[in-house]
N, C-alpha and C positions, 0 to 999 in steps of 0.2 A: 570517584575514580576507582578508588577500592570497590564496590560493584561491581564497576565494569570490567574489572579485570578477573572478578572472582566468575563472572556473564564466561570471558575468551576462556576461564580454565575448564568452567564443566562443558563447553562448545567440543572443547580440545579433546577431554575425558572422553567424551560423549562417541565422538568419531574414532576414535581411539577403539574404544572397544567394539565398535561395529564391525570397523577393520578388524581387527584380529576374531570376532565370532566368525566370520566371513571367511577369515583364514582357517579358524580349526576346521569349519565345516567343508569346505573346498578340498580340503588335503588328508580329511579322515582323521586329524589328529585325535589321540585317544580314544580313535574308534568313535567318535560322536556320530560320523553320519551316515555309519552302519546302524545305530542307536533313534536313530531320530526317521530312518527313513523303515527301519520294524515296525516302528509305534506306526506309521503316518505313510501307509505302502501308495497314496497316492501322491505324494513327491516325488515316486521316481520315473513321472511323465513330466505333465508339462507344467508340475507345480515346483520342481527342481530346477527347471531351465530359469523359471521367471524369479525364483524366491527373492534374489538378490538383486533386481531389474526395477522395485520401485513401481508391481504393476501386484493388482489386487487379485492374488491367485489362490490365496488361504481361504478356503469352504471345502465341503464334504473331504475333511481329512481323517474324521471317528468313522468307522464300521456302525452303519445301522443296523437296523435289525434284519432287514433283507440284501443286505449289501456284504459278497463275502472278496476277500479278494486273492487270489492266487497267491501259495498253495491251496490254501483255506478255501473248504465248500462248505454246504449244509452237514454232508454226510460223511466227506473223504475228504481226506489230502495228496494233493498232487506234486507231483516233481514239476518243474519246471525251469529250463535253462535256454540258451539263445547262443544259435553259434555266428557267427561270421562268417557270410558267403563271400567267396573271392571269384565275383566278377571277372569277364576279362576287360584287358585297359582298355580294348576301343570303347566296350559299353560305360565305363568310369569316365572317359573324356569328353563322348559326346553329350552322359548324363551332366557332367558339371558345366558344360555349355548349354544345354538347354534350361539346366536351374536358372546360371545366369541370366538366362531371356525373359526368364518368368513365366507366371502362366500358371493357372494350378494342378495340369496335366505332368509340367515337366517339377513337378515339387520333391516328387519321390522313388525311390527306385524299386518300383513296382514289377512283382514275378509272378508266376502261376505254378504249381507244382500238382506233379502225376508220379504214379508208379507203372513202373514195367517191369514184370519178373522180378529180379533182387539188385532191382535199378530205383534214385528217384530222378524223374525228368524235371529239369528248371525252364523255363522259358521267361525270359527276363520281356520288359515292353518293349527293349529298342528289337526284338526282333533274335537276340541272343541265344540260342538252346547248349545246355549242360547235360550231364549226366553224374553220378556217384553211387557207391554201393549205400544199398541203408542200411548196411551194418554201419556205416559210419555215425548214424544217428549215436551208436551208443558208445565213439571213443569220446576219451578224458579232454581232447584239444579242444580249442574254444574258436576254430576258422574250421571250414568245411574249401577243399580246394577240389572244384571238381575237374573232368572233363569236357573240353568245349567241341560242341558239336557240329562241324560245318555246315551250313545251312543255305539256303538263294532266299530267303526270304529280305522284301526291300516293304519296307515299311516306317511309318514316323510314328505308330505307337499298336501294341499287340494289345486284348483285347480279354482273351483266354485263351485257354489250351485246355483238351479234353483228349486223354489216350482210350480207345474201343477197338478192342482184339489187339491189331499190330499196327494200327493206324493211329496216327497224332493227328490232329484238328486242331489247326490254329484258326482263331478267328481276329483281323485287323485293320486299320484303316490302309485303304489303299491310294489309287488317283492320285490326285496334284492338290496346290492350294485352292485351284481356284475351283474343282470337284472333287470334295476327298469321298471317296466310298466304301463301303462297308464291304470286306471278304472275308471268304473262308475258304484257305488252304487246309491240303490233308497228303502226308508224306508217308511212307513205308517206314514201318522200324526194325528189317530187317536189317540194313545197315546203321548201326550205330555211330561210325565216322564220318559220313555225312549224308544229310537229311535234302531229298528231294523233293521240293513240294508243289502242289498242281492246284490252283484254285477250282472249287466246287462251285461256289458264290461269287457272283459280285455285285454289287445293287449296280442299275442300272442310273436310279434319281441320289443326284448332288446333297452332301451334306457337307455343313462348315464345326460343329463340335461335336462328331460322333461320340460315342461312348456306349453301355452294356454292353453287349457282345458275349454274355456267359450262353455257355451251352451246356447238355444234354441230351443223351441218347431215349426216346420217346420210347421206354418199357411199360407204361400203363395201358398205349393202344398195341404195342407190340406189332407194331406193324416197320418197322427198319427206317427209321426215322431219326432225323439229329432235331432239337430245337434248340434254336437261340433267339437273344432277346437285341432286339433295334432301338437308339434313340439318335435322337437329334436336335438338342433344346441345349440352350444356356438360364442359368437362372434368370427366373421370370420373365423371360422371351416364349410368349404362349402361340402355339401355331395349332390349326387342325388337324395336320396329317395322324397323329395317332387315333383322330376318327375315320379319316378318309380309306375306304378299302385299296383306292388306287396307289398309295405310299405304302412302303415297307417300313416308313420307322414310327415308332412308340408303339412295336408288337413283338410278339412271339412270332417267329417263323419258324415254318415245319419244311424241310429238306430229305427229301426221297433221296437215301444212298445206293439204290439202284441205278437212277439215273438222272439223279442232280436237278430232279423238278422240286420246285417248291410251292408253297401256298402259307395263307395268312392263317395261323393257329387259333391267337386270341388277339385281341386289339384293346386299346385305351389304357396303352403306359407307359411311364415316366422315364424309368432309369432302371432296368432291372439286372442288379449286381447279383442274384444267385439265383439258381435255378435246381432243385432236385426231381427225380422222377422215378416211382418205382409200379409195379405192379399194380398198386391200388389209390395212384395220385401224381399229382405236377402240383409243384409247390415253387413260386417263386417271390422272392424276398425284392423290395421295387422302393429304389429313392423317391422320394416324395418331395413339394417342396418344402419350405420351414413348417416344420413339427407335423409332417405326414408320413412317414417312413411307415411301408406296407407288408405283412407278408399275406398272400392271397392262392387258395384255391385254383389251380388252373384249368378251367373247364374249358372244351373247346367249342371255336366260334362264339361266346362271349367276350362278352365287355367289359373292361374294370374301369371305364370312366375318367380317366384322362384326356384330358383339361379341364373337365367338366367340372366334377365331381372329387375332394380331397379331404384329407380333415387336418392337412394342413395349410399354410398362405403364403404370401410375397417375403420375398427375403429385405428387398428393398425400401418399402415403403408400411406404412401403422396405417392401413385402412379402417375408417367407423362401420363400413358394411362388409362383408364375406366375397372375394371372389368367384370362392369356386364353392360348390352345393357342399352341404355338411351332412348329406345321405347321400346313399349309391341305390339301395333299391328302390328308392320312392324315384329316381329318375332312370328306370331300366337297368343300372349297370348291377353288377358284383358287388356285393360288399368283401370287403375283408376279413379274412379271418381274425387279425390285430393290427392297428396301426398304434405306432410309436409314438409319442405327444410329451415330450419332446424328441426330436428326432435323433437316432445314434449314429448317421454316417452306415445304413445298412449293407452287409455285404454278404457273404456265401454263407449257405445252411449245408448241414449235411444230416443225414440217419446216423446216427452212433450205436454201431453191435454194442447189443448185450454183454460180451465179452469184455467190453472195456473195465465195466464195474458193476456188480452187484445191487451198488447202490444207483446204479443208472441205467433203469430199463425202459426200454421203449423209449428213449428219451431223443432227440435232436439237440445239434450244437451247429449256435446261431452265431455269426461272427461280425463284426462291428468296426468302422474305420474311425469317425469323428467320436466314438465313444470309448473307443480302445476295453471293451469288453467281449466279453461272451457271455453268449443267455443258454441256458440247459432247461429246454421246453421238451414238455409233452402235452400232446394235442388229444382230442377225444377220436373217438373210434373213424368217425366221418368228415375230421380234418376241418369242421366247421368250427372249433372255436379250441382256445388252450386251455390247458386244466391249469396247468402251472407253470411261470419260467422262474429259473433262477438266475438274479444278473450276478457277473463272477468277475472282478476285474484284473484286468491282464499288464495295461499300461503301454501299448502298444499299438498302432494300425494296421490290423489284420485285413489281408488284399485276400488271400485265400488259405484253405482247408480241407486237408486229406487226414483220412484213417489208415496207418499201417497194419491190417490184421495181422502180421505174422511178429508185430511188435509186440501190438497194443498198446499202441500209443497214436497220438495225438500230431500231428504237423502242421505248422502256422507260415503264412508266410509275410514277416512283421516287414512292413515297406518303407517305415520312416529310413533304417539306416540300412536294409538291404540283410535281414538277421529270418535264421533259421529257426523258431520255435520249436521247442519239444516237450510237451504235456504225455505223464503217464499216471500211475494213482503210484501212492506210496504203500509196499507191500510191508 
């Protein structure tokens, strides 16, 4: 009997202090998880949420030797803080109904950010557009309250937004449930109080889970062109058309803004979440499926081999043989310049000026949703392979990535809770 009771006292002890570590750490007492989450800066994702949940989320919490995590780089230290976008409520009520629906589309409150003149443009998914000064990047408040910008845009999820001269380019799903399609509207930014917008695009062929949709303005052939990227796959639902010339989705499309003709760029891809384009290259960043995440060379009229061809697999199922070919040029397509293995949830690339940091030249900054990082890659002379990336981690899903040059600084746009990112170096 005496056992068993001394059994109920350390049971009791036992629970006792769980609860109460539970409680110092939850409420900050003596500053503990100010303390715990310095040492261990990947807690304060999705290792903080579950700690307490009874679910196996303790690994990669020590800094390896290539693993740095914000502010902390190789070379420099960056600022880094998160402000609070204030939505308006129609987008907060229909976002918390559609969470409720589920879905993995309706998960997050995903935006796209531009600048114009000494403006930044927000364009939220449901279709929302904002404005504010980017001086405001640099007050002390910790909510950014912009202005909402009237709009006619009717749509059930936006896509990107791309500002060129005085023109906005949104690209979104349009049609019905039972034909959703693929557009791209483009409105004047002479008026800032409300935003008229006229589609350029619209696919003509039905799709039921669109998605890419980033753009770019085609400066390498310099010839007045927009491209964006097409898909229409759910995980491990495999279809031709991104071989087929006759479908526009799983490509690049090139769009004549003289007069709104288009044609197929490049074909054979998956999901392509970023797209850059400069004088001397097309570079787009392409979700893969399990542990294929791409970024690729964009030549035109090539093939990067989707369905075909991946060097990742099913998410579904543990096949003994390879679905798809584990080379691209021994069967005609593209190779890639890197593919991810494991895959990071890839999303926008940008060129990062020199300006930003001395110790960051030539470099590009690759942004990451399922991996909540960022990679600081620099590529060789002819974009055929990387010299070096550095993964940097943020702790956040980065949907999109702009450069303020007149900052110097960094702009993220973090979608889990709808939060303004601001990277600069520490002077």
């Amino acid at each position: 009997m005496k056992k068993f009771l001394n059994l109920i006292i350390i049971i009791i002890v036992s629970v006792l202090l769980i609860y109460l570590s539970k409680l110092f750490i939850e409420n900050n007492l003596f500053n503990i998880q100010d303390k715990i989450y310095k040492k261990y800066p990947n807690l304060k994702s999705d290792f903080r949420k579950n700690l307490f949940k009874n679910e196996s989320v303790i690994e990669n919490l020590n800094n390896d030797y290539n693993y740095k995590f914000l502010p902390e780089t190789q070379f420099v230290n960056l600022n880094i803080k998160s402000k609070k976008f204030l939505f308006s409520e129609s987008f907060e009520i229909m976002q918390a109904e559609k969470k409720i629906l589920g879905g993995y589309k309706n998960r997050f409150k995903s935006f796209f950010l531009d600048e114009y003149n000494d403006n930044i443009i927000i364009t939220d998914y449901l279709g929302g557009i904002y404005s504010f000064k980017t001086k405001n990047l640099d007050q002390d408040n910790n909510t950014i309250e912009p202005f909402i910008i009237k709009n006619n845009l009717k749509t059930s999820k936006v896509l990107d937004s791309l500002i060129y001269n005085n023109l906005l380019f949104v690209s979104y799903i349009g049609g019905n449930e039972d034909c959703e399609t693929i557009n791209i509207g483009k409105a004047n930014l002479d008026n800032l109080l409300n935003l008229f917008f006229e589609d350029i695009f619209i696919s003509k062929e039905c799709g039921s889970y669109i998605q890419a949709g980033r753009m770019v303005i085609n400066k390498k052939d310099n010839d007045n062109t927009l491209l964006f990227s097409t898909t229409d796959q759910t995980p491990d639902v495999i279809t031709d058309r991104p071989q087929k010339d006759d479908s526009i989705f799983g490509k690049i499309i090139s769009i004549n803004l003289y007069d709104n003709s288009f044609s197929i760029y490049s074909k054979g891809h998956r999901n392509i979440q970023g797209l850059y384009s400069d004088k001397n290259v097309i570079i787009a960043t392409e979700h893969g499926p399990r542990g294929g995440d791409e970024i690729n060379n964009i030549i035109k009229n090539n093939n990067y081999g989707w369905p075909i061809a991946s060097y990742g697999e099913l998410y579904s199922e543990n096949r003994s043989e390879n679905v798809y070919y584990k080379n691209h040029e021994k069967y005609g397509f593209e190779e890639p310049i890197y593919a991810f293995v494991p895959s990071i949830g890839i999303s926008e690339i940008i060129n990062l000026p020199n300006s930003f940091s001395k110790k960051f030249i030539d470099n590009f900054i690759l942004t990451s949703l399922y991996g909540r990082n960022i990679f600081r890659i620099k590529f060789d002379k002819n974009f055929k392979k990387i010299i070096f990336k550095e993964k940097i981690y943020v702790g956040k899903r980065i949907r999109d990535i702009k450069y303020i040059e007149s900052k110097s600084t960094l702009v993220f746009a973090f979608e889990e809770e709808g939060e303004i990112g601001i990277v600069n170096v520490v002077k």
